[in-house]
C-alpha positions as CSV (number, residue, x, y, z in Angstrom):
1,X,0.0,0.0,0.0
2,X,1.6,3.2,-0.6
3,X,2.0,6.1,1.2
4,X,-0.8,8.5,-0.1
5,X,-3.5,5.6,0.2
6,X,-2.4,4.7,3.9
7,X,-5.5,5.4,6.3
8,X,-5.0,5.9,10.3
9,X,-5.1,3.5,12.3
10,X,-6.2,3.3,15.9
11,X,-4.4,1.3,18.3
12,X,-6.2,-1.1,20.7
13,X,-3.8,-1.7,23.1
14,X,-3.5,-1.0,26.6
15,X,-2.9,2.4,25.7
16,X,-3.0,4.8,28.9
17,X,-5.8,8.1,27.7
18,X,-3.5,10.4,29.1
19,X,-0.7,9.5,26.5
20,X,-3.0,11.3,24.1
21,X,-2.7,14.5,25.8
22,X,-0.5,17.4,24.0
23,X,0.1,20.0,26.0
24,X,2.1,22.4,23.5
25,X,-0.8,21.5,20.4
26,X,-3.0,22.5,22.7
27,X,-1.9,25.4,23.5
28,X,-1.8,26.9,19.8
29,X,-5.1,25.2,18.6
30,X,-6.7,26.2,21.8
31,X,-5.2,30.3,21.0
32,X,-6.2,29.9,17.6
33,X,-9.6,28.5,18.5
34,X,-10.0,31.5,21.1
35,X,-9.1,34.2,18.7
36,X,-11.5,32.5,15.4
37,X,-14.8,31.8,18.1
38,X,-14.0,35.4,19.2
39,X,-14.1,37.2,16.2
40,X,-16.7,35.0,14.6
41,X,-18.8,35.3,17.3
42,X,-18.2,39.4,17.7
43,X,-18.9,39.9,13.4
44,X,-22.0,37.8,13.5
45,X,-23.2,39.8,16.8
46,X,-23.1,42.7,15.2
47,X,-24.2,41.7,11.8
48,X,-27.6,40.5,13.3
49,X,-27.9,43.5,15.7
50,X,-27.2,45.6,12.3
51,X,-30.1,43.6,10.6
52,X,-32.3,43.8,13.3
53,X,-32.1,47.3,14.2
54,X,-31.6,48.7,10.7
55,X,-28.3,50.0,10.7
56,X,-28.9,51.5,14.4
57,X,-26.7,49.8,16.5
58,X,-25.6,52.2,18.5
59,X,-26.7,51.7,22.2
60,X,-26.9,48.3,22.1
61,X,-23.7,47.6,23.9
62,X,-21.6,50.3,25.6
63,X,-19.0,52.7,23.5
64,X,-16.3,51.4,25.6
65,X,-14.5,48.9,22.8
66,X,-14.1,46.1,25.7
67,X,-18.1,45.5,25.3
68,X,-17.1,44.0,21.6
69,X,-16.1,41.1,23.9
70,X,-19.5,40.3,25.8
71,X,-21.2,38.9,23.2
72,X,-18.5,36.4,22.9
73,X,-18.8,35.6,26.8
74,X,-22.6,35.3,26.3
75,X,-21.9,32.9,23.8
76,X,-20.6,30.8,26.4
77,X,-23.6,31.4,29.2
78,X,-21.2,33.9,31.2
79,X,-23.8,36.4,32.2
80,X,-22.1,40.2,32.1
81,X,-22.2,41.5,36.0
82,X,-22.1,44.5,37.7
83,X,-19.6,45.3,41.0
84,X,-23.2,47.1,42.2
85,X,-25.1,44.2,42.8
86,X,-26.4,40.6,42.0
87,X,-27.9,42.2,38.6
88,X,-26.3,40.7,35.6
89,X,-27.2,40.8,31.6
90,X,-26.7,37.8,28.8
91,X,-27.2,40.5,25.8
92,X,-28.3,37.1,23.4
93,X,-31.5,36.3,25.5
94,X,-32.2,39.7,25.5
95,X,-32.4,40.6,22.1
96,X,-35.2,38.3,21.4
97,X,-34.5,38.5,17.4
98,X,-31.4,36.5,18.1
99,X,-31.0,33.0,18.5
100,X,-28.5,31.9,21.8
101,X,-28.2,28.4,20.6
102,X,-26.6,29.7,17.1
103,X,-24.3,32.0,19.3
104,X,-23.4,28.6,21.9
105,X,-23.2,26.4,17.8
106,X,-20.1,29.1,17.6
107,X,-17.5,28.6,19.8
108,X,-18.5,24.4,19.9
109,X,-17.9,24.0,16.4
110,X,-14.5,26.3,16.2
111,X,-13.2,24.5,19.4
112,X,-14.7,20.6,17.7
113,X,-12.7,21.3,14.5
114,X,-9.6,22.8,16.8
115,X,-9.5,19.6,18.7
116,X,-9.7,17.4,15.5
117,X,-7.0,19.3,14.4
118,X,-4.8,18.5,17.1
119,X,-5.9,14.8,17.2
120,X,-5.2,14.2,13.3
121,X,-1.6,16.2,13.8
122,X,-0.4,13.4,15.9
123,X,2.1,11.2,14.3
124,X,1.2,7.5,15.8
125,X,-1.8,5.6,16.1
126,X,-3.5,6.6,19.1
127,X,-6.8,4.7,20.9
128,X,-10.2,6.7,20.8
129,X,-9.6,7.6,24.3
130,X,-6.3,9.1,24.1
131,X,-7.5,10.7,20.5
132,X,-10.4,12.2,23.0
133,X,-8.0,13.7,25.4
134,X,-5.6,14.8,22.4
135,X,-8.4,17.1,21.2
136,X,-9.3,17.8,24.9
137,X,-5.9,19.6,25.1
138,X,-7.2,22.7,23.7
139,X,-8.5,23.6,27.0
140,X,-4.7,24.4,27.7
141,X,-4.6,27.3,25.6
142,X,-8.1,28.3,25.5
143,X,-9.2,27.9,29.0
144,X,-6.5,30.5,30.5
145,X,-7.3,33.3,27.8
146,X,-11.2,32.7,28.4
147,X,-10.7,33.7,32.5
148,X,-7.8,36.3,31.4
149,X,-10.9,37.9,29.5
150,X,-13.0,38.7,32.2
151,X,-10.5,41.0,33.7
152,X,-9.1,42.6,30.0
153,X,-12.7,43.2,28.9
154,X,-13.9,45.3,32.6
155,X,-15.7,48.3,31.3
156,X,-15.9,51.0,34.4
157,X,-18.1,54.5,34.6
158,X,-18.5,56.3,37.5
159,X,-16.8,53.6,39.9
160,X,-19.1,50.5,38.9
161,X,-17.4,48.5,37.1
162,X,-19.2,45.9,34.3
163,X,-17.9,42.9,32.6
164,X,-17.9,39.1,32.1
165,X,-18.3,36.9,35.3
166,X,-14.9,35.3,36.8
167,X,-16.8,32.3,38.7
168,X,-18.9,29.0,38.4
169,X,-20.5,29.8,34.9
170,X,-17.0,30.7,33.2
171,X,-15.2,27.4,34.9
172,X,-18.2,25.3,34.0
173,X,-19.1,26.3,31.0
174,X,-15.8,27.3,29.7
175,X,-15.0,23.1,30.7
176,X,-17.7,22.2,28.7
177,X,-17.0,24.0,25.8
178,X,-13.2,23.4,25.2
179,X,-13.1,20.3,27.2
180,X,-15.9,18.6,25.7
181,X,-16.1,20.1,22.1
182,X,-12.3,19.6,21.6
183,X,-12.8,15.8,23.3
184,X,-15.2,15.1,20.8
185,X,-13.3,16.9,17.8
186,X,-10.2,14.6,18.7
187,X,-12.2,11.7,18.9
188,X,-13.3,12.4,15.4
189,X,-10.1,13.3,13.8
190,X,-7.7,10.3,16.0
């Protein structure tokens, strides 16, 4: 069989998972991930809230440029909080023109095809599991500049201070997303 028509295959050994993981893949899929859900996210944001409102999307979000960032953060079900109290925003269930689940379909699908990416750049054979936690390694990179986020993108007027939620919601859901989407992109591509 020559080289071009070789297809992967997956070993069935006693393979440990964790010899799938790839720490330094990880971290560049996972930044590259971050920075294509972010801006995809942020362009299709404001193309719907330009389409919705008409061209007037001014007031929407605050003029302060970090706001460009919430959207993204909703996309993940990190509510945007204030420092005056237990009141907090997600700016895609508000808008009730736009669709949260297409927002959520964002960031899964950037961080499923980063994951296969880093499963299918691995040179040997590797079981499904250890494919799974290959892909799973995008957490590495994307995880840290998720939670760096909520302190970069703090808007503050008149000493009250908005901006994404550093807490449960972020951890959780920011798990979910890279974890499991990556998991399940390296599964795909191992």
């Amino acid at each position: 069989m020559s080289a071009p028509q070789q297809t992967r295959q997956r070993r069935t050994n006693t393979e440990s998972p964790k010899d799938g993981f790839r720490p330094v893949g990880g971290a560049i899929y996972g930044l590259f991930a971050f920075i294509g859900a972010f801006v995809l996210t942020g362009v299709y944001f404001f193309y719907r809230i330009d389409e919705i409102t008409n061209g007037g999307i001014d007031g929407v979000l605050p003029e302060d440029p970090v706001a460009l960032a919430w959207p993204f953060y909703n996309a993940h079900q990190v509510e945007i909080t204030s420092s005056m109290g237990p009141q907090s925003v997600n700016y895609l269930e508000e808008i009730p023109q736009l669709d949260p689940l297409v927002f959520n379909a964002i960031p899964a699908v950037v961080l499923l095809l980063a994951g296969f990416s880093v499963a299918r750049r691995v040179q040997e054979p590797l079981s499904d599991q250890a494919s799974a936690v290959a892909g799973a390694s995008v957490a590495v990179g994307y995880l840290p500049l998720l939670a760096a986020g909520t302190f970069v993108f703090k808007y503050e007027e008149m000493g009250v201070s908005f901006g994404p939620e550093l807490g449960g919601s972020l951890v959780m859901f920011g798990l979910i997303f890279a974890v499991g989407f990556g998991a399940l992109g390296g599964y795909l591509g191992g």
